[in-house]
Each structure stands twice: as C-alpha cells, then as structure tokens.
C-alpha positions in Angstrom: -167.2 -26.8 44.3 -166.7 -23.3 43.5 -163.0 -22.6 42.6 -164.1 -20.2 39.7 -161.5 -19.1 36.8 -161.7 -17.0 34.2 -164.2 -17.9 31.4 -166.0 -20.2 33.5 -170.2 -20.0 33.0 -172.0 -19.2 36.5 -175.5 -18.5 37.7 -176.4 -16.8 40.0 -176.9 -17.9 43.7 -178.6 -14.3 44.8 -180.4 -11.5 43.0 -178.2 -8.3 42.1 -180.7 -5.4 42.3 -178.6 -3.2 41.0 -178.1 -4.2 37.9 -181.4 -5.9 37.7 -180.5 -9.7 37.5 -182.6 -12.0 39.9 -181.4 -15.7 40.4 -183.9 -18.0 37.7 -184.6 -14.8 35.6 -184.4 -15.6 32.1 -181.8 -13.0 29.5 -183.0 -15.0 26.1 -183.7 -18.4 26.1 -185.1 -20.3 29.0 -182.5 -22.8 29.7 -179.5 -20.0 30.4 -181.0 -19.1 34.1 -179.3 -15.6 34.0 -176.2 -17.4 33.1 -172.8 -15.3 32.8 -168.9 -15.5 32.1 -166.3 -14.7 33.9 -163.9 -12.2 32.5 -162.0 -11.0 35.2 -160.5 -12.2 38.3 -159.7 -8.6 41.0 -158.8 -11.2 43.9 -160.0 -14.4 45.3 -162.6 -12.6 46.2 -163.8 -10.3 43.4 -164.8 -11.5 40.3 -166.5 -9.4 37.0 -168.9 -11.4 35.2 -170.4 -10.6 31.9 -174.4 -11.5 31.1 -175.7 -11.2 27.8 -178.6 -12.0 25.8 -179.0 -14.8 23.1 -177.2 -12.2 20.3 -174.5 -11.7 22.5 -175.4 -8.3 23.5 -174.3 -7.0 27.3 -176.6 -6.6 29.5 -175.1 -6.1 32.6 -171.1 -6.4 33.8 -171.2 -6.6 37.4 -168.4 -7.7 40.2 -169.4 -10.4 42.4 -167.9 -12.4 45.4 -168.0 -16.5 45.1 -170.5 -16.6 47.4 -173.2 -15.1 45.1 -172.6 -17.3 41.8 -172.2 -20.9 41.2 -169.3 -22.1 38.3 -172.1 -24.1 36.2 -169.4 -24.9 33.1 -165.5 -25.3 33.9 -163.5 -23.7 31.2 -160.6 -25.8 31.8 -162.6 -29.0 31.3 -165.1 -27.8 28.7 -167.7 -29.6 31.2 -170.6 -28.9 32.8 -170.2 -29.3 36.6 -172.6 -32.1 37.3 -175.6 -31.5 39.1 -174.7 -33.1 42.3 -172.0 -30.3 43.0 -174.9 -27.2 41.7 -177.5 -28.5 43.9 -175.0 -28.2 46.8 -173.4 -25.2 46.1 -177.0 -23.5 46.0 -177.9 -25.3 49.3 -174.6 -24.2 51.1 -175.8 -20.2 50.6 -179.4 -21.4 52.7 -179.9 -20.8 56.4 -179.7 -24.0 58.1 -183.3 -24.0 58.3 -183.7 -23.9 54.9 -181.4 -26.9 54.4 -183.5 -28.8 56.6 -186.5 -28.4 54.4 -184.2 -29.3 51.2 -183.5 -32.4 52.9 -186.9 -33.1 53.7 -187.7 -33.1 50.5 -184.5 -34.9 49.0 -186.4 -37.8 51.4 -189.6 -37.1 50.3 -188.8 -38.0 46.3 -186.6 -40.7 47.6 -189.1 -42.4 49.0 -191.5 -41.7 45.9 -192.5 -44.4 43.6 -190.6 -43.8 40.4 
C-alpha cells in the first residue's frame, strides 16, 4: 500500500543525505521514526513532505518519490495503516536477497515458543 495523498504521515524507507534525515533517526520523541506530512503532491511521482520536531518546528522540507517513504497514517481514514501493509512496503524497497533473510526470520519467530 502506498497510494499517498496529501496530509498523509510517512517514514522514511531510505536516508536523504541531503537534508540530513536517515530512516529510524529520531526528530523529538522516539516513537515518530523521522516521521513527516505530506503537503504537496508535484505528480504521481513527486511529493514535498514536511519533518518537524515535537514543537512543530521545520526541520527539513524535502521532495521525495513513493518509493523512498511509506504512508504510515491515512488522512482520509484518520488510521494508522496496519502493520502488516508497513512491514511490506519496507520489504518491497530490499534486494531480493534481503527479502530472503526477512523471511527467514518471519519463520524463525514463527516457529518460536511464545
């Protein structure tokens, strides 16, 4: 799922060097994962998202493509995406390899004793 729209909350799938933001990083508190809104919409392919800190402050205002973000909180639906659709959308951006290992380890806490 990624059909982003304007105020939706993302994170971010890749770092942006640029403007210093790096996927996990924290802006304030802990639990917004360099977290951003969208506030503009160029072209299916261009969107300008805004990161601030916990005041509200701007930090950085940067235009990224859909395949560096992830739509984390659907404005139309006031919901949270569930997590099912995140953990895919940050799997799809990994090399095959990569996704190997994530399933690998999906089995491994499968088969885990709760």
């Amino acid at each position: 799922m990624n059909n982003p729209q304007l105020c939706d909350v993302i994170e971010l799938l890749v770092d942006i060097a640029v403007s210093g933001l790096r996927v996990g990083d924290c802006l304030g508190q802990c639990a917004e994962r360099n977290r951003g809104a969208i506030v503009e919409q160029h072209s299916d392919r261009a969107y300008e998202v805004e990161f601030t800190n916990e005041t509200g402050e701007t930090k950085a205002l940067v235009v990224l493509s859909p395949e560096q973000f992830m739509v984390v909180w659907q404005s139309a639906t006031e919901a949270w995406v569930p997590i099912t659709e995140r953990i895919a959308a940050m799997i799809r951006v990994l090399p095959e390899e990569r996704q190997e290992e994530v399933l690998s380890f999906a089995r491994s806490l499968y088969q885990a004793p709760v």
